[in-house]
C-alpha positions as CSV (number, residue, x, y, z in Angstrom):
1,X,6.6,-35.8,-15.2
2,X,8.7,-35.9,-12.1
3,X,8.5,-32.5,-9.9
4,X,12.9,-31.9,-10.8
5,X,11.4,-31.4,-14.6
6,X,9.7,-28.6,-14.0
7,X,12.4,-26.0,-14.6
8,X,13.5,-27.2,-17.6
9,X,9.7,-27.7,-19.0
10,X,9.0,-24.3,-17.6
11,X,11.5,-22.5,-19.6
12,X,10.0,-23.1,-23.0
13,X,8.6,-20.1,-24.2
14,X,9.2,-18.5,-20.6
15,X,11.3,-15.5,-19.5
16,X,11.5,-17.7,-15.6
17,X,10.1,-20.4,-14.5
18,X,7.2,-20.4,-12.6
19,X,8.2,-22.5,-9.4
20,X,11.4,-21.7,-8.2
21,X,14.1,-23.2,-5.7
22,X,12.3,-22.7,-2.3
23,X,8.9,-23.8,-3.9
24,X,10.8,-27.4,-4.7
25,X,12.8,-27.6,-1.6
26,X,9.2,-27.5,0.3
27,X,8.1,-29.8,-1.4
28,X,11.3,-32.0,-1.1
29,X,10.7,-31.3,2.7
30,X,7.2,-32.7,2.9
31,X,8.4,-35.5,0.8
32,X,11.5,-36.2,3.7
33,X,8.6,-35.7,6.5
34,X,6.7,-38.6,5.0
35,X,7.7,-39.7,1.5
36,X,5.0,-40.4,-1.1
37,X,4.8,-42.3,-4.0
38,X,1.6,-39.9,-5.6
39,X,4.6,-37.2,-7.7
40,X,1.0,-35.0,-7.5
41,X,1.5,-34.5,-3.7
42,X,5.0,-33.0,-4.3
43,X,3.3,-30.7,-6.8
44,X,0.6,-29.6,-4.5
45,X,3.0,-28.9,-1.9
46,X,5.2,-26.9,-4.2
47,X,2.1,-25.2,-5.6
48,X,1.0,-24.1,-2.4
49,X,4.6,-21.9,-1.4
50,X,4.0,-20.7,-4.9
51,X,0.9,-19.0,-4.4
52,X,2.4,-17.7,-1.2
53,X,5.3,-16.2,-2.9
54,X,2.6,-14.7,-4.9
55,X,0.7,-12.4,-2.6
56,X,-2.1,-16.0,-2.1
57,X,-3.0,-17.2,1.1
58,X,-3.6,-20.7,0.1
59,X,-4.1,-22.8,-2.8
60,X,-7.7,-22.6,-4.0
61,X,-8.5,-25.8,-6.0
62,X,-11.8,-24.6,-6.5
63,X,-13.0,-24.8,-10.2
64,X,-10.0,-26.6,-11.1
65,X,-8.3,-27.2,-13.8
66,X,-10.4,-24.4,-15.7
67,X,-9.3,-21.7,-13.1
68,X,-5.6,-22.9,-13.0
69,X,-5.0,-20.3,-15.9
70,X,-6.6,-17.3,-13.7
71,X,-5.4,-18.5,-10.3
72,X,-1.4,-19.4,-11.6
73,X,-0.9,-16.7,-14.1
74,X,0.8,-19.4,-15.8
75,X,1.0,-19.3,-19.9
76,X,-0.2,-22.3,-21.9
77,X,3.0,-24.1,-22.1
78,X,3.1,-23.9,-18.0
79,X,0.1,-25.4,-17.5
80,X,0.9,-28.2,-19.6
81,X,3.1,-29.3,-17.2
82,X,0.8,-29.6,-14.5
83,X,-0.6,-33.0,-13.3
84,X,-4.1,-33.7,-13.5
85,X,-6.5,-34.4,-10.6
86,X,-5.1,-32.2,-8.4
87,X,-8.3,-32.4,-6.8
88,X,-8.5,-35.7,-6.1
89,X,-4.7,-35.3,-5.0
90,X,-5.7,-33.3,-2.6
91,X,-7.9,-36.1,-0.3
92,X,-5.2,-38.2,0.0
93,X,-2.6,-36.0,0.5
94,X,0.3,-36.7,3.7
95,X,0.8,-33.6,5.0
96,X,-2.0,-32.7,6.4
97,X,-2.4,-34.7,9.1
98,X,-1.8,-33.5,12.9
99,X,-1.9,-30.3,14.5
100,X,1.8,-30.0,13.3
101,X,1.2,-30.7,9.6
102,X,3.4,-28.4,7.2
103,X,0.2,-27.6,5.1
104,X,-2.9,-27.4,6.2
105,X,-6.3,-28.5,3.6
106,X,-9.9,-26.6,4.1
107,X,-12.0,-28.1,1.6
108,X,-10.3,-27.1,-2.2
109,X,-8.1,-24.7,-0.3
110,X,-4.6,-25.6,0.6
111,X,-2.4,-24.1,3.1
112,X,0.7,-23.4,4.1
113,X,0.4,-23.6,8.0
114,X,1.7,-20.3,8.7
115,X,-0.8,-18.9,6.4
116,X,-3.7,-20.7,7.8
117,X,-2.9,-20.3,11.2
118,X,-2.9,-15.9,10.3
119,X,-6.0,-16.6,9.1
120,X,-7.3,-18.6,11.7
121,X,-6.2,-16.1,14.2
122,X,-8.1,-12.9,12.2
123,X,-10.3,-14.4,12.2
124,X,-11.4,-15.9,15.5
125,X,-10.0,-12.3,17.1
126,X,-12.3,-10.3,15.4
127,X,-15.8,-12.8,16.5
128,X,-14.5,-12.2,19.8
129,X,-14.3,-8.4,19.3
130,X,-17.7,-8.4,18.0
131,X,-19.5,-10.2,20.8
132,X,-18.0,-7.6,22.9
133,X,-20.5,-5.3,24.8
134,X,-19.9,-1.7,23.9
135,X,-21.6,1.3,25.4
136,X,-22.7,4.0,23.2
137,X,-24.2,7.3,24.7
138,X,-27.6,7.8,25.0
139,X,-27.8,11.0,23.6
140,X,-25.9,9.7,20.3
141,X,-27.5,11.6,18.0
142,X,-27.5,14.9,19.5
143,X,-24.1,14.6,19.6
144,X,-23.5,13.5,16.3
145,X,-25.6,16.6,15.3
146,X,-23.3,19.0,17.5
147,X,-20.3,17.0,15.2
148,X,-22.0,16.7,11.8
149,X,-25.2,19.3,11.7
150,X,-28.6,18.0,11.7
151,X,-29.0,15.2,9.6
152,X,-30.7,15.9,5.9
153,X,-32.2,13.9,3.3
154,X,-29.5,12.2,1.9
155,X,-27.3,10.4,4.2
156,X,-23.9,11.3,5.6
157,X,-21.7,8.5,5.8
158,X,-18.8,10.0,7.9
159,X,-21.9,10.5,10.1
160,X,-22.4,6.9,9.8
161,X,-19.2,5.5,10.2
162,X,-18.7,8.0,13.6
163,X,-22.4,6.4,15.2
164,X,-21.3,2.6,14.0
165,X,-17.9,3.3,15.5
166,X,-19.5,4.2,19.0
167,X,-21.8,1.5,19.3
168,X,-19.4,-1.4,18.2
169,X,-15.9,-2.4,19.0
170,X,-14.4,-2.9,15.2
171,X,-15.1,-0.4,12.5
172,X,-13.7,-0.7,9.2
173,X,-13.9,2.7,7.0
174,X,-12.8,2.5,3.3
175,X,-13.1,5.3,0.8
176,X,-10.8,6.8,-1.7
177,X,-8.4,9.9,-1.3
178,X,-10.3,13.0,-0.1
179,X,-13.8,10.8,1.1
180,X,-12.8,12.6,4.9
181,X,-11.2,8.9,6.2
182,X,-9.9,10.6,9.4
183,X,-11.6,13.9,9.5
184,X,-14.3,11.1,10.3
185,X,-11.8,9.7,13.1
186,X,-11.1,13.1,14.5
187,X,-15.1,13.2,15.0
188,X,-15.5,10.4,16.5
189,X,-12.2,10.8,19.0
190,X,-14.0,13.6,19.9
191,X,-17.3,12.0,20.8
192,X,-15.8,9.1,22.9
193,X,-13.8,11.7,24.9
194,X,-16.9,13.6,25.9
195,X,-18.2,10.4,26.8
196,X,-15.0,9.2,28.9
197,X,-14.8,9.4,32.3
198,X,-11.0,10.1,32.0
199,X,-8.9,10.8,29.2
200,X,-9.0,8.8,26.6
201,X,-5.4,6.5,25.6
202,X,-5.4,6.2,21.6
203,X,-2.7,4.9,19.7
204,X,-2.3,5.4,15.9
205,X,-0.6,3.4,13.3
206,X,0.1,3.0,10.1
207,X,1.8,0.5,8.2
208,X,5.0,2.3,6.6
209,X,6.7,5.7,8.3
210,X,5.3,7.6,4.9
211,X,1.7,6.4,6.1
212,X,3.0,7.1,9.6
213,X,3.9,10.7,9.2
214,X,0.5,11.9,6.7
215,X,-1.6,10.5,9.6
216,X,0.2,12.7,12.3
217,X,0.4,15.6,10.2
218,X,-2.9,15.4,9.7
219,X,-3.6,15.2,13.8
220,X,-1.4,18.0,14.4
221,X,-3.4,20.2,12.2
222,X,-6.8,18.4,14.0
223,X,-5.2,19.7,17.2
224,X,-4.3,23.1,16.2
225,X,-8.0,23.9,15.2
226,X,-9.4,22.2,18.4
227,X,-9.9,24.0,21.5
228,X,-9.6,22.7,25.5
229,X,-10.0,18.8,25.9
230,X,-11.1,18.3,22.0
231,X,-7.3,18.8,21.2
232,X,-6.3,16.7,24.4
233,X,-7.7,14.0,23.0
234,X,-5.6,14.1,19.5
235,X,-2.5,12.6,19.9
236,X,0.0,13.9,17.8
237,X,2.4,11.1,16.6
238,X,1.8,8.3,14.8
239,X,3.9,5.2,14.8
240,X,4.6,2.5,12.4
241,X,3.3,-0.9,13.3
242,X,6.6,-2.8,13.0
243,X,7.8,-0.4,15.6
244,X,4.6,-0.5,17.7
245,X,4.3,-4.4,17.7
246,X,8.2,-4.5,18.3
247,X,8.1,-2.9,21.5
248,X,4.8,-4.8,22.7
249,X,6.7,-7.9,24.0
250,X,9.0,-6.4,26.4
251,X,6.1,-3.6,27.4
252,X,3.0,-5.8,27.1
253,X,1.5,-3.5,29.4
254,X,1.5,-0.6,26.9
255,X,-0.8,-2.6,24.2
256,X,-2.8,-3.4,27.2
257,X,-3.2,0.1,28.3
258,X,-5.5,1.1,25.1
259,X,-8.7,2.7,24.9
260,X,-9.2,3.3,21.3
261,X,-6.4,1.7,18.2
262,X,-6.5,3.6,14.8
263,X,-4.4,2.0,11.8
264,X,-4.4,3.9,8.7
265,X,-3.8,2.6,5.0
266,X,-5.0,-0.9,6.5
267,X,-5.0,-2.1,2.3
268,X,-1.4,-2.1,3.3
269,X,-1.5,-4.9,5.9
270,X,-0.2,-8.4,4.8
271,X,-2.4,-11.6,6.3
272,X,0.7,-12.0,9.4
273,X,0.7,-8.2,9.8
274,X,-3.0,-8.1,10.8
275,X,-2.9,-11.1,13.2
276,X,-0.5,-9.7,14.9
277,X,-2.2,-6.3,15.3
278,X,-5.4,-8.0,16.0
279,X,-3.4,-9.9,18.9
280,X,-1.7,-7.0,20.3
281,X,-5.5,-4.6,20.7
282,X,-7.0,-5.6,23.6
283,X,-10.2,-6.4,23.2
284,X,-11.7,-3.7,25.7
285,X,-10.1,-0.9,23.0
286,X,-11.9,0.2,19.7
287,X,-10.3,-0.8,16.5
288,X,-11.0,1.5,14.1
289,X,-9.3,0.6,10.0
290,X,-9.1,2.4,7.5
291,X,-7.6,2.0,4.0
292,X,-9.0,2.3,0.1
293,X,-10.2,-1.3,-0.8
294,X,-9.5,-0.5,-4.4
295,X,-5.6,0.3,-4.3
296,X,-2.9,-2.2,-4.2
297,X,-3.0,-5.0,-1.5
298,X,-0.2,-5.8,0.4
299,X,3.4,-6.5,-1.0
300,X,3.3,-10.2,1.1
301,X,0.7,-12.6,1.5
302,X,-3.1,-11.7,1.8
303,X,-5.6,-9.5,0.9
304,X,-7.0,-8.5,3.9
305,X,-8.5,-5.8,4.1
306,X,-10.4,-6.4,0.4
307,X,-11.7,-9.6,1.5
308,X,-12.8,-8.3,5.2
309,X,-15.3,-5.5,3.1
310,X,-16.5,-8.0,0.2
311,X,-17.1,-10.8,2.7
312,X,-19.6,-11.8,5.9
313,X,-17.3,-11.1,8.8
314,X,-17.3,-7.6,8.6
315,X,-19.5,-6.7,6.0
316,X,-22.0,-5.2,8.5
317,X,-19.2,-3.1,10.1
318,X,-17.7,-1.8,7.3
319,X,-18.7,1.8,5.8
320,X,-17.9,2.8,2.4
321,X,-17.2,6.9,1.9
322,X,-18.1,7.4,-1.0
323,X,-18.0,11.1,-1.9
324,X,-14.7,12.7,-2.4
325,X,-13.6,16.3,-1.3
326,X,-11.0,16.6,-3.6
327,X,-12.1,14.9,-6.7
328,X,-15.3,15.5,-8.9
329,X,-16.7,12.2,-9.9
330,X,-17.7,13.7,-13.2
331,X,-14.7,15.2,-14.6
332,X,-11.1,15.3,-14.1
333,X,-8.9,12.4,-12.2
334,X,-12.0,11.5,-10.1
335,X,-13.6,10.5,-14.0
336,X,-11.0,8.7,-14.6
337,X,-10.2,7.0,-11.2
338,X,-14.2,6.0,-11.8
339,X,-13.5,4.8,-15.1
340,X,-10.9,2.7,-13.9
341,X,-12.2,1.5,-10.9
342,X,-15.3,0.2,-12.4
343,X,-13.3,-1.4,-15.5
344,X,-15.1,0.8,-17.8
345,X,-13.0,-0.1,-20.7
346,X,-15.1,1.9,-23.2
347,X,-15.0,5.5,-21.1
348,X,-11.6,5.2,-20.4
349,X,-10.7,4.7,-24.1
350,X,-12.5,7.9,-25.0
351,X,-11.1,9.5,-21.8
352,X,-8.0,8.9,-23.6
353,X,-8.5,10.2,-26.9
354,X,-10.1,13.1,-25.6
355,X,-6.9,14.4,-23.0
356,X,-4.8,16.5,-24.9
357,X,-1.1,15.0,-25.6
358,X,1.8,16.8,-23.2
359,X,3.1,15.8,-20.0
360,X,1.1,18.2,-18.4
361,X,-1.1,21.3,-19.7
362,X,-2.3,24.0,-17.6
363,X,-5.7,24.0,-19.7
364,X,-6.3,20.4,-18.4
365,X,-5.9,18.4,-15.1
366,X,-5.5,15.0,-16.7
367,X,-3.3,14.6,-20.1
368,X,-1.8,12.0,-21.7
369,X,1.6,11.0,-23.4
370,X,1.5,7.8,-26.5
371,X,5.3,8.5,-26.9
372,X,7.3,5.8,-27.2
373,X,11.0,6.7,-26.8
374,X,11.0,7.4,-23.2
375,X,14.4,9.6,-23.8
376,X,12.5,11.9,-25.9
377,X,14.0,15.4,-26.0
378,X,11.0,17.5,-25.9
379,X,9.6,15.0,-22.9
380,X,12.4,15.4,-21.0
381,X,12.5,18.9,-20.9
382,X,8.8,19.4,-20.0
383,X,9.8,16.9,-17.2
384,X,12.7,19.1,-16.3
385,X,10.8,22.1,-16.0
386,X,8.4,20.8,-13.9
387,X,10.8,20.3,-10.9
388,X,12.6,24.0,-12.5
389,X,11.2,25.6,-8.4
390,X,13.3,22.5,-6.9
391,X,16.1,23.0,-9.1
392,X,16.3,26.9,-8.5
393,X,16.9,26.5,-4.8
394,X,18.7,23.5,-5.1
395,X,21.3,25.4,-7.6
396,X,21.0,28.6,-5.6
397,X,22.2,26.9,-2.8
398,X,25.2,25.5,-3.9
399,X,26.1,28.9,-6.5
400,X,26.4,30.8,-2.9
401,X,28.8,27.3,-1.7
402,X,26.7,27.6,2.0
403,X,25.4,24.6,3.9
404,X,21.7,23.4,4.2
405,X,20.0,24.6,7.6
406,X,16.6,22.7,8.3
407,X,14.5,25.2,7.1
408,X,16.1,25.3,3.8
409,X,15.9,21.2,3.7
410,X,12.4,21.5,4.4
411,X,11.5,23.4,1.8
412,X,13.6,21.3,-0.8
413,X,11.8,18.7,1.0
414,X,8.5,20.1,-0.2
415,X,8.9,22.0,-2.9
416,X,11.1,17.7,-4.4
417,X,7.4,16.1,-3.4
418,X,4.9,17.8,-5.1
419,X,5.9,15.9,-8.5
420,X,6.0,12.6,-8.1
421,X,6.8,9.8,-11.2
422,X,5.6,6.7,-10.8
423,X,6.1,3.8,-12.7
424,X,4.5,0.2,-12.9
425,X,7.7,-2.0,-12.8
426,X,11.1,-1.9,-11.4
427,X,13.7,-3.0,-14.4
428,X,13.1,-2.6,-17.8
429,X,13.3,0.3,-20.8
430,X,10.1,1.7,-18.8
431,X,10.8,0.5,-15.4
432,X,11.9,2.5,-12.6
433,X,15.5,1.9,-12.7
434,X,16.1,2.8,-16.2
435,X,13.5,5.9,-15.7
436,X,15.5,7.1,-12.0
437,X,18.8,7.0,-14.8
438,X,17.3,9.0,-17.3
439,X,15.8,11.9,-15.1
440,X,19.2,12.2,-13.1
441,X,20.6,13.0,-16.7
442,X,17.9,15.2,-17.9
443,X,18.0,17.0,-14.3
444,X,21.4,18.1,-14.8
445,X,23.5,15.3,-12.1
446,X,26.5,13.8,-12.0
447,X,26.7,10.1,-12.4
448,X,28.1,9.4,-8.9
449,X,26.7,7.2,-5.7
450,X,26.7,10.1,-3.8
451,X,24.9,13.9,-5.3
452,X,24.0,16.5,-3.6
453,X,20.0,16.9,-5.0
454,X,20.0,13.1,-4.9
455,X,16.5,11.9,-3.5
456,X,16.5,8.4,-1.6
457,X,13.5,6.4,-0.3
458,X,14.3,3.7,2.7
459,X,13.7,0.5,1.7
460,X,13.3,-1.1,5.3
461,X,12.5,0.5,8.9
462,X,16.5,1.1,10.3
463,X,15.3,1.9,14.0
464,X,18.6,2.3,15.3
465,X,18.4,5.5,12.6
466,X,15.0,6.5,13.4
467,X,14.4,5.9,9.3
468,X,11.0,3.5,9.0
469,X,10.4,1.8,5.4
470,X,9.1,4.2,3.0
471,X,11.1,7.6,4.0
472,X,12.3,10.2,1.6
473,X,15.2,12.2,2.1
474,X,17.6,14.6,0.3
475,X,21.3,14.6,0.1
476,X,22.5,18.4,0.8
477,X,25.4,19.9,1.9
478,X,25.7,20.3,5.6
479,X,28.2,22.0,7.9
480,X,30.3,19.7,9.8
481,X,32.9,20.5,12.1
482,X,33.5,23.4,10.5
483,X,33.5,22.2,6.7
484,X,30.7,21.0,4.4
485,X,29.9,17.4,4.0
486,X,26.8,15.7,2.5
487,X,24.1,14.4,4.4
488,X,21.1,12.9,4.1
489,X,17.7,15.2,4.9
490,X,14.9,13.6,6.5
491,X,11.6,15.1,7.7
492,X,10.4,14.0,11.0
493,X,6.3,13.6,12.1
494,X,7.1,16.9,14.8
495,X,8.0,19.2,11.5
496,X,12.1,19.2,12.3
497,X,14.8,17.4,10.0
498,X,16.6,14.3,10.7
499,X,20.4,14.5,9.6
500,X,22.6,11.2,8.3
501,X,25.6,9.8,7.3
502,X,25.4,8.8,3.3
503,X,27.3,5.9,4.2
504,X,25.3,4.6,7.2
505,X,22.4,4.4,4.4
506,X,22.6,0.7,3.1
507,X,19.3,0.2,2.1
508,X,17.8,3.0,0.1
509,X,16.4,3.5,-3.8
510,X,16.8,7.3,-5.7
511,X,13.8,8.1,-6.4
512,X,13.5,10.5,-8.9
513,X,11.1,7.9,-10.0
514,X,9.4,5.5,-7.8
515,X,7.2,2.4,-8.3
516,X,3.7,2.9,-7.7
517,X,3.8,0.3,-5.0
518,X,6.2,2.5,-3.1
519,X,3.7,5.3,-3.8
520,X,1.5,3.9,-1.2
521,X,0.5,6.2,1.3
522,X,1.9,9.1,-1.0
523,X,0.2,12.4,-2.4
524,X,1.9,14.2,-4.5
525,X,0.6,17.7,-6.4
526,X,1.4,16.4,-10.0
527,X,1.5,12.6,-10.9
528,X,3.2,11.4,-14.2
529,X,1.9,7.4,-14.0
530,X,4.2,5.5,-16.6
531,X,3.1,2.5,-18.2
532,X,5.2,-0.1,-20.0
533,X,4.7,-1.2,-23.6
534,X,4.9,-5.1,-23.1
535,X,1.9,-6.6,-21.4
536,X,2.7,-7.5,-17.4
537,X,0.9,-9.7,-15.1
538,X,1.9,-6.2,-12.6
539,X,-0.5,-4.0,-15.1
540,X,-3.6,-4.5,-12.8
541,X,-7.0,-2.0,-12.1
542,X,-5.6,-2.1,-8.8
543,X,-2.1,-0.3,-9.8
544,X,-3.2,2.2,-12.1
545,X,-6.2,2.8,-9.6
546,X,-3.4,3.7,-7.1
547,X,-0.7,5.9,-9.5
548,X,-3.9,7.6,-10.5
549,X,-5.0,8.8,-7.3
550,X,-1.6,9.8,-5.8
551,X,-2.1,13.1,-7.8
552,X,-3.8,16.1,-6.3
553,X,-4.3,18.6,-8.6
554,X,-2.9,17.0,-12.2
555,X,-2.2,13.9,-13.6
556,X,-0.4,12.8,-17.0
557,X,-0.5,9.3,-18.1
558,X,2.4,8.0,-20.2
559,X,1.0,4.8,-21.9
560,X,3.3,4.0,-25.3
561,X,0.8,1.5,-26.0
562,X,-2.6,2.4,-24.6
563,X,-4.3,-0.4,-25.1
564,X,-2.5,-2.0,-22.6
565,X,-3.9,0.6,-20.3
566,X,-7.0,-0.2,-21.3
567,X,-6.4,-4.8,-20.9
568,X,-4.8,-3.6,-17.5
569,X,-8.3,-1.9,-15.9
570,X,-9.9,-5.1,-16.9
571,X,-7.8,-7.5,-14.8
572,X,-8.7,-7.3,-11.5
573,X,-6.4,-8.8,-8.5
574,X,-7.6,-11.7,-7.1
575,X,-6.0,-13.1,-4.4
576,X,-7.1,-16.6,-2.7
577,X,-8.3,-16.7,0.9
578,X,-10.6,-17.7,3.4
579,X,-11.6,-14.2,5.1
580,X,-14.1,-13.5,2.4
């Protein structure tokens, strides 16, 4: 079968076809480097931008054809279509000669050269950084008892990460929400500045502005309960790392002027992402990441930071947290994150019976919804009442026709976030779209462009705007030139409010609902985690990991077919690379 047959063949029993019209026009370029005869070549080539466009960082022959089904997420009428012997494809292959080659093979994995070279780059930066000699004080553990208290029995590991972090030059620290991430890095900031000769120069990152602004907040409260030179060495403001890396070529000299790097929600960094970061640290500074290697990878290529914990690079500089401060293991969303996380199909199925049925109860911190009309009356009005604070000031507001002042949008700000619905997929009768239409209905608001109560999240960083990727703001009325107009409410990281233009917003989603990818980096008081009632290759242990453990205090999960819950906490993601 000839590689232009593949749409067509595709289609049979398929919503899309699995290749689509970059993947062939790659493989139509290799073919115009150096044409070949082999049609399996222009498959593999094809293949290869698939997986990319897939979240892979290669190709991974290994085990194949009896992995193909895993590894493609193809159905049985796709992989019909494929050749056989790829494998043996693969050793005669044409584009993977020279050091200019458009695809790249290592062993059964194939490459896309941009891929391999991310990979090559992580991974040859970080053997440097750990052959680099890194002076810890010799009084370490008094200090760490000054920090932590003496040590007991049973061992500390935010006690750990802090001494691993000050003997060695790249620490990675993964735990879930409330395991003390950077209450650990405030600790250790601490005990490299008392062992600094001068003041120490940190810089903290994170990779989206939502990310960005938790991890300053969280310094600026840090600061506030720290006396003399232990606040000094806090720095209040957190950047994004697009912005960060941005500014590093024309200021080189600022990346070079680093003591100690701090990136946040590192589960969030996508294979290019992190060898650029990795590039930009000197190799004299501390890196210090840290992320949940349980929730979602990255939305592009790679799964970094997974693969860095499970495999031998960084195995022996990574420390796991493993006890949560805001969650009890044994009983409420922390059970069921456990339950999930482990794939525990069995406790999870009785976790569900057992929840009583409401979108959420005051008697319980976790319930559960098996509706399956998503416009049900008695639903929406429990989701209604649930924002009923928001709405109060919101109507209050415009009953008295007065503008918004900052403090006012602040509030709304806060008082909008501590509910937040989050669903699995963007389009479809349960998708976000259809679920952002339906609560703008139930909520009482107008079907405009335009509302005032309309809630928008950016969809890319705007720096011109000061708006990074990930922002939420408010329309509200506003006082302008002496009448009222609507503007757009954000918060900034220094606790003020950052006022636009509507129309100067091209790029942003309302968000009454939000996907759970765009949760990322999110808390939220109350989660509602909506599930779909079609199977989805999306419907991962990873993603309902993640909508999960956005929720603070209560959680309600809407699953009109729960056994699909329970399929989704048995699939793990399992992306192909070569860090591991």
């Amino acid at each position: 079968m000839s590689l232009s047959d593949i749409t067509s063949t595709a289609l049979a029993g398929a919503a899309r076809t699995p290749l689509n019209g970059l993947d062939l026009a790659f493989a139509q370029f290799c073919d115009g480097l150096q044409p070949s005869t082999d049609t399996r070549h222009r498959w593999l080539a094809a293949l290869a931008s698939h997986q990319w466009g897939r979240g892979h960082a290669c190709l991974d022959l290994h085990d194949w054809p009896s992995q193909a089904a895993e590894d493609l997420a193809w159905t049985a009428d796709q992989l019909q279509a494929l050749p056989t012997d790829l494998v043996g494809a693969l050793q005669t292959l044409p584009w993977t000669r020279g050091e200019h080659s458009p695809l790249v093979q290592s062993g059964y994995r194939l490459y896309l050269r941009r891929a391999w070279q991310a990979e090559q780059a992580i991974r040859d930066n970080l053997q440097l950084r750990l052959q680099q000699a890194v002076s810890a004080p010799p009084d370490l553990q008094a200090q760490l008892d000054a920090l932590f208290g003496v040590a007991g029995t049973t061992t500390d590991w935010q006690r750990q990460a802090c001494a691993h972090a000050a003997r060695h030059a790249v620490t990675l620290i993964t735990g879930g929400p409330g395991t003390g991430k950077t209450t650990t890095v405030v600790k250790l900031l601490r005990l490299l500045q008392a062992n600094a000769s001068t003041n120490l120069r940190v810089v903290l990152a994170a990779p989206t502005g939502k990310a960005a602004a938790r991890l300053s907040q969280t310094m600026v409260q840090a600061r506030a309960q720290s006396d003399g030179q232990q606040a000094e060495v806090l720095p209040e403001q957190a950047q994004t790392l697009h912005r960060w890396l941005q500014a590093l070529p024309s200021e080189q000299a600022a990346g070079l002027q680093t003591d100690v790097v701090v990136v946040d929600e590192a589960s969030m960094i996508d294979l290019e992402m992190m060898a650029r970061l990795l590039q930009a640290v000197p190799l004299s500074a501390r890196l210090i990441l840290l992320g949940d290697k349980d929730q979602l990878a990255s939305v592009e290529a790679g799964a970094v930071m997974a693969q860095l914990c499970q495999g031998s690079l960084l195995s022996a500089h990574t420390i796991s947290l493993l006890h949560s401060h805001r969650f009890d293991a044994s009983q409420g969303i922390g059970q069921w994150a456990r339950a999930v996380n482990r794939g525990e199909r069995d406790t999870l199925q009785q976790l569900w019976q057992q929840a009583p049925e409401g979108c959420f109860q005051v008697q319980a911190v976790v319930s559960r919804l098996s509706i399956v009309d998503s416009g049900d009356p008695e639903t929406l009005a429990q989701l209604k009442q649930l924002w009923a604070p928001w709405l109060d000031q919101l109507h209050s507001l415009q009953n008295a026709d007065s503008a918004c002042d900052d403090a006012q949008a602040l509030s709304l700000l806060q008082s909008f976030t501590r509910v937040g619905v989050l669903c699995a997929l963007r389009k479809g009768r349960w998708g976000v779209q259809a679920f952002n239409r339906l609560l703008q209905q139930a909520l009482g608001f107008e079907d405009t462009p335009w509302f005032a109560g309309r809630p928008v999240m950016a969809r890319r960083n705007d720096y011109a705007l000061g708006i990074m990727n990930g922002d939420l703001g408010l329309c509200l009325p506003r006082r302008v030139d002496g009448g009222i107009r609507l503007r757009v409410a954000f918060a900034d990281a220094a606790g003020g409010v950052r006022w636009q233009v509507p129309g100067r917003l091209d790029d942003v989603d309302t968000v009454f609902a939000m996907t759970v990818h765009q949760s990322q980096g999110s808390e939220f008081e109350q989660v509602l985690l909506v599930l779909p009632d079609q199977n989805a290759p999306i419907l991962t242990r990873e993603l309902i990991y993640t909508g999960m453990t956005r929720a603070r205090q209560r959680l309600c999960v809407w699953s009109p077919a729960p056994s699909l819950l329970l399929q989704a906490c048995e699939r793990q993601v399992q992306r192909s690379g070569g860090l591991d």
